[in-house]
C-alpha positions as CSV (number, residue, x, y, z in Angstrom):
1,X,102.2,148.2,240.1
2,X,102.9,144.6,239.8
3,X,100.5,141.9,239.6
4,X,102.4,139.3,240.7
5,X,101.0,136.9,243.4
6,X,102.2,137.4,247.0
7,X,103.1,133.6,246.7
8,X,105.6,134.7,243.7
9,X,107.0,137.6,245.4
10,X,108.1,135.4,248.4
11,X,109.7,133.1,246.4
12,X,111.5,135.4,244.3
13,X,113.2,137.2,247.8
14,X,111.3,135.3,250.9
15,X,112.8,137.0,253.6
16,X,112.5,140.3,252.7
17,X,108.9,139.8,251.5
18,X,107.8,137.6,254.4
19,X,109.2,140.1,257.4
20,X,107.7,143.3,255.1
21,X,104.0,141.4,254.7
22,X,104.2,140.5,259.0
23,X,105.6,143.6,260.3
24,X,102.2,145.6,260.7
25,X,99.9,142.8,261.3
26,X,102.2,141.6,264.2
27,X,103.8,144.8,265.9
28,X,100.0,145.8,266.1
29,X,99.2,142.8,268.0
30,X,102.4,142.6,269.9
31,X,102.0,146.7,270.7
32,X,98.5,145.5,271.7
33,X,99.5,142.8,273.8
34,X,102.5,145.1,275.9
35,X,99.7,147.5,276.3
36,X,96.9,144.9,278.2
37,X,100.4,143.7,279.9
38,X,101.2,146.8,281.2
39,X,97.4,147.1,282.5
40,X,97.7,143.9,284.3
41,X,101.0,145.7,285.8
42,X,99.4,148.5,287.6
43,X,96.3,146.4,288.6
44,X,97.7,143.5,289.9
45,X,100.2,146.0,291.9
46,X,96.9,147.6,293.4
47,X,95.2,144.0,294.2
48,X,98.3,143.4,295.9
49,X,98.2,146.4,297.8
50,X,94.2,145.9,299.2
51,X,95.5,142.2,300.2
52,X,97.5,144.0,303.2
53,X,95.8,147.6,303.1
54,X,91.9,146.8,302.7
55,X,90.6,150.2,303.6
56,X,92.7,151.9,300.8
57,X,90.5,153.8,298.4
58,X,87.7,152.0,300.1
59,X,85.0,154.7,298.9
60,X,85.8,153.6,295.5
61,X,83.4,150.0,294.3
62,X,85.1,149.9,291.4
63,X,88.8,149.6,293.3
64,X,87.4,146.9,295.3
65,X,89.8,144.1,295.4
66,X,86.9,141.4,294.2
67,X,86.8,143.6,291.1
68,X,90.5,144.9,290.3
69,X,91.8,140.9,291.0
70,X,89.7,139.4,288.1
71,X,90.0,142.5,285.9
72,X,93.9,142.2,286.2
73,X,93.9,138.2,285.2
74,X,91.4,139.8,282.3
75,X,94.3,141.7,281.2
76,X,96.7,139.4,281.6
77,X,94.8,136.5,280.1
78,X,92.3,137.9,277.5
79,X,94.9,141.2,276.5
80,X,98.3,139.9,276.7
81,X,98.7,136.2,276.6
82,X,96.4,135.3,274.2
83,X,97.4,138.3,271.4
84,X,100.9,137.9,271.9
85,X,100.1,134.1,270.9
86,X,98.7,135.4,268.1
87,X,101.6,137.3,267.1
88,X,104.2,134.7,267.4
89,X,101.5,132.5,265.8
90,X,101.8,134.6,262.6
91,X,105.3,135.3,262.3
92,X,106.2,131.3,262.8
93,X,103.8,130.0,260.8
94,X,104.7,132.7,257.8
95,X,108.7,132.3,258.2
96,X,108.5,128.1,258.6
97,X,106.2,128.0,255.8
98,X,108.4,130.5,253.8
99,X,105.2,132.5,252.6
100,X,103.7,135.4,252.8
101,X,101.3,136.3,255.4
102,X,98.1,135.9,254.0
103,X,95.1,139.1,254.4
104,X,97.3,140.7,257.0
105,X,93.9,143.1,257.1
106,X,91.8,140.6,258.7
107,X,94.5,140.5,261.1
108,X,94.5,143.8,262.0
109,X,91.1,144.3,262.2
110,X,90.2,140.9,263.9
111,X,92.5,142.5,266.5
112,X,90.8,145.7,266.7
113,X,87.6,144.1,267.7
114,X,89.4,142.0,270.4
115,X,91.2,144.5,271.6
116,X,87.5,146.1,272.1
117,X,85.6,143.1,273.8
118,X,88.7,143.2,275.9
119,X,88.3,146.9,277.0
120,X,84.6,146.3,277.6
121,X,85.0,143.1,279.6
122,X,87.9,144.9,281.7
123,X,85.0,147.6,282.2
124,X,82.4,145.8,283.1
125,X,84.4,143.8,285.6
126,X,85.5,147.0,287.2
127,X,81.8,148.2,286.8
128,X,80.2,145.3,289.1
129,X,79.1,143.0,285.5
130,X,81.3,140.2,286.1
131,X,80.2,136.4,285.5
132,X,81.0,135.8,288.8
133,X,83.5,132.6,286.6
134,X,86.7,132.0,287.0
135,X,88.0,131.8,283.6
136,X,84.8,133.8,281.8
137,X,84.6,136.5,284.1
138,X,84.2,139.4,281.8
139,X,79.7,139.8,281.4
140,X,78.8,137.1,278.5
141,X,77.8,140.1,276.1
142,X,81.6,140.2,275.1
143,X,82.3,136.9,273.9
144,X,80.6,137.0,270.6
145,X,82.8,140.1,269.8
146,X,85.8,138.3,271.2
147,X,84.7,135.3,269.0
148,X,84.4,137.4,265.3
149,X,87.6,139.2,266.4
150,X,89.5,135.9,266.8
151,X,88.0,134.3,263.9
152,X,89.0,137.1,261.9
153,X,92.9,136.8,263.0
154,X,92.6,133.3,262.9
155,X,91.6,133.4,259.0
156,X,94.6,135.3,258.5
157,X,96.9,132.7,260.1
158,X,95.0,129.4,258.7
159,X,95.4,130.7,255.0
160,X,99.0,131.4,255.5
161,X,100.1,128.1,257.2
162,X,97.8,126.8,254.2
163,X,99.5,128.5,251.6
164,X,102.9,127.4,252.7
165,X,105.7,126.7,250.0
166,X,107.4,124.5,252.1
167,X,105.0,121.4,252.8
168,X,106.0,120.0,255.9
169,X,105.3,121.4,259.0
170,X,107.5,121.2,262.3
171,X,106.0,120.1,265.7
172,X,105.6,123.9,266.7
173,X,103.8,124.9,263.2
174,X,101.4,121.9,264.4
175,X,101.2,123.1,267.6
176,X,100.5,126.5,266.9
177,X,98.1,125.9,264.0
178,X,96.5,123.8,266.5
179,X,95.9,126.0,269.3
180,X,94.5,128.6,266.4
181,X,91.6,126.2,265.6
182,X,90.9,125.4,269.4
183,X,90.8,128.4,270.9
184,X,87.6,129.9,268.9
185,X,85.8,126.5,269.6
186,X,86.3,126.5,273.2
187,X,85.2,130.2,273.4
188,X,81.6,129.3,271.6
189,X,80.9,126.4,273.3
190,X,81.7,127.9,276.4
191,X,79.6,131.1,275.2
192,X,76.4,128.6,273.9
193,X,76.6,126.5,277.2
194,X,76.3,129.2,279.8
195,X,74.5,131.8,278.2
196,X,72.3,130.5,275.6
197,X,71.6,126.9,276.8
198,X,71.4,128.6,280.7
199,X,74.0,125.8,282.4
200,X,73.7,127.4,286.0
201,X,75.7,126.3,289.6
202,X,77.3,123.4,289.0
203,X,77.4,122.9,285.5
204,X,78.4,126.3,284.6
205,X,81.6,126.1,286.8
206,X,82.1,122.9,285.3
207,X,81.9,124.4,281.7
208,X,84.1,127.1,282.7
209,X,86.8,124.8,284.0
210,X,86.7,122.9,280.3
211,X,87.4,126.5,279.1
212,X,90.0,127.0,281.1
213,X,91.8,123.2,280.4
């Protein structure tokens, strides 16, 4: 087995190397992402639906339309928007930087546990838990995981776009790296304000809208 750097095997054949280290990091989260979009499909159809038909499946509290509407935007938010981001994230920011992408693990496994605090705030919404928020509405028990999850996908993508071979970076590498660092920071704050400092009424809706911006 060689014992030659990843940096080293890029250079020596980038593309190849490059597209072979990203393919099962990022098809995992773009699979991932299709899957929570799909989701969002069926129950944003079904919202629809209880707009013109509110007695359908009316004995049902967790087909309620309060419930499915906010666990659909869950979905489309929170499952598909944000990992797909993710995705195209890495595979930028590894091809531009003609590198490697970097513990491809963490990746993986960051997205594993957000895929989870995904499927548990998509639960508990559809189980009567939600925030009652516009842009947290999944129960506050589930950010931390989202956070550690992130963080760990965000590791990935930091050390490649820091372990780039070539040294500048365009306005979308910028952009991208950016919105990796700002994401996680929102999320805590947002998580520290509302459920560990208490902000309640007001101030809660006010935190959530700085989460949402």
């Amino acid at each position: 087995m060689s014992s030659e750097p990843k940096e080293d095997v890029a250079k020596q054949d980038p593309r190849e190397a490059v597209d072979r280290s990203c393919r099962g990091p990022v098809l995992f989260l773009a699979f991932s992402a299709v899957t929570w979009l799909l989701v969002y499909s069926v129950f944003a159809m079904l919202a629809g639906v209880k707009v013109h038909a509110s007695g359908m499946m009316a004995d049902s509290a967790w087909l309620a339309y309060g419930r499915i509407q906010p666990a659909s935007q869950l979905a489309l938010q929170f499952g598909f928007l944000v990992q797909l981001g993710l995705a195209v994230s890495a595979w930028i920011l590894s091809h531009r930087g003609k590198t490697v992408l970097v513990d491809g693990g963490y990746l993986i496994f960051g997205g594993m546990l957000w895929n989870i605090g995904v499927t548990l705030g998509f639960l508990g919404i559809l189980t009567g838990n939600a925030s009652g928020l516009e842009g947290l509405q999944m129960p506050g028990k589930v950010l931390p995981l989202l956070f550690f999850g992130f963080v760990l996908v965000g590791l990935s993508i930091v050390q490649t776009n820091n372990r780039r071979t070539d040294e500048e970076m365009s306005p979308a590498q910028w952009f991208l790296f950016a919105a990796t660092l700002w994401l996680p920071w929102v999320l805590a704050g947002s998580y520290l304000l509302i459920h560990f400092f208490n902000a309640k009424g007001v101030m809660a809706n006010i935190v959530d809208w700085w989460f949402i911006q």
